[in-house]
Phi, psi and omega in degrees: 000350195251357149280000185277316177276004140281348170282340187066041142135213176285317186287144014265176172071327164104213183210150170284098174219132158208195177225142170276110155285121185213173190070239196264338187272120206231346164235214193297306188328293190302317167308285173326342177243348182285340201280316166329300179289306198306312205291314157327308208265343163283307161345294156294320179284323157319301198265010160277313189288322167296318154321281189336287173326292199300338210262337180075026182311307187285304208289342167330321200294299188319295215302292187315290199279003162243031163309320189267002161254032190254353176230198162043223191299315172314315180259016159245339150305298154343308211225036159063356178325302210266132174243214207263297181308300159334294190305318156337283172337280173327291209298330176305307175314305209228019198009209195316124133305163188285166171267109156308128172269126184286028209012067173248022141295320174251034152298288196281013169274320215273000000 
C-alpha cells in the first residue's frame, strides 16, 4: 500500500484481489465476507502506509542503518573514492568491523 501511495494510486495495473473457497466455506455467503475482510486488511495496510509515509519512518530507519557511509572510510566506498588496496588498508589497521544486525525483521513488519 505504500507503494500504491507514492505512485499516486492504483492506475496503470490495480492489485491482484480475488477470493477462494477454501475449509469448510463453501457457499456465496463465506466468498462475500472473505472479500470483505480482504478489502479491510487493504484498508489497514492503507492507513498504517500513510502512517509511515507522514512519520518519515522507513528513511529515518535507512539512514540510521547506512549511517557509516556517511564519513571515513564509508563515504568513500559510497562515493566509489576507495579502492581495494584503501580498504585493505583500513581493515589492517582497525581489524573486522563490528557486527550490527541490519533490522530487516522490522523493515519488513513496518
Amino acid at each position: 500500500m505504500k507503494t500504491v501511495i507514492e505512485q499516486g494510486g492504483l492506475a496503470p495495473g490495480g492489485l491482484n484481489f480475488d477470493s477462494k473457497v477454501r475449509r469448510e466455506s463453501t457457499d456465496t455467503e463465506d466468498m462475500f465476507i472473505a472479500h470483505i475482510g480482504a478489502m479491510d486488511t487493504f484498508a489497514r495496510g492503507l492507513k498504517i502506509a500513510a502512517h509511515v509515509i507522514e512519520d518519515n519512518i522507513l528513511p529515518k530507519l535507512v539512514k540510521e542503518r547506512y549511517s557509516s557511509y556517511e564519513t571515513g572510510i564509508g563515504h568513500e566506498i559510497e562515493h566509489g573514492k576507495a579502492t581495494f588496496d584503501e580498504c585493505e588498508e583500513f581493515i589492517l589497521k582497525n581489524g573486522e568491523p563490528k557486527s550490527h544486525s541490519g533490522k530487516q525483521e522490522k523493515f519488513e513488519l513496518l
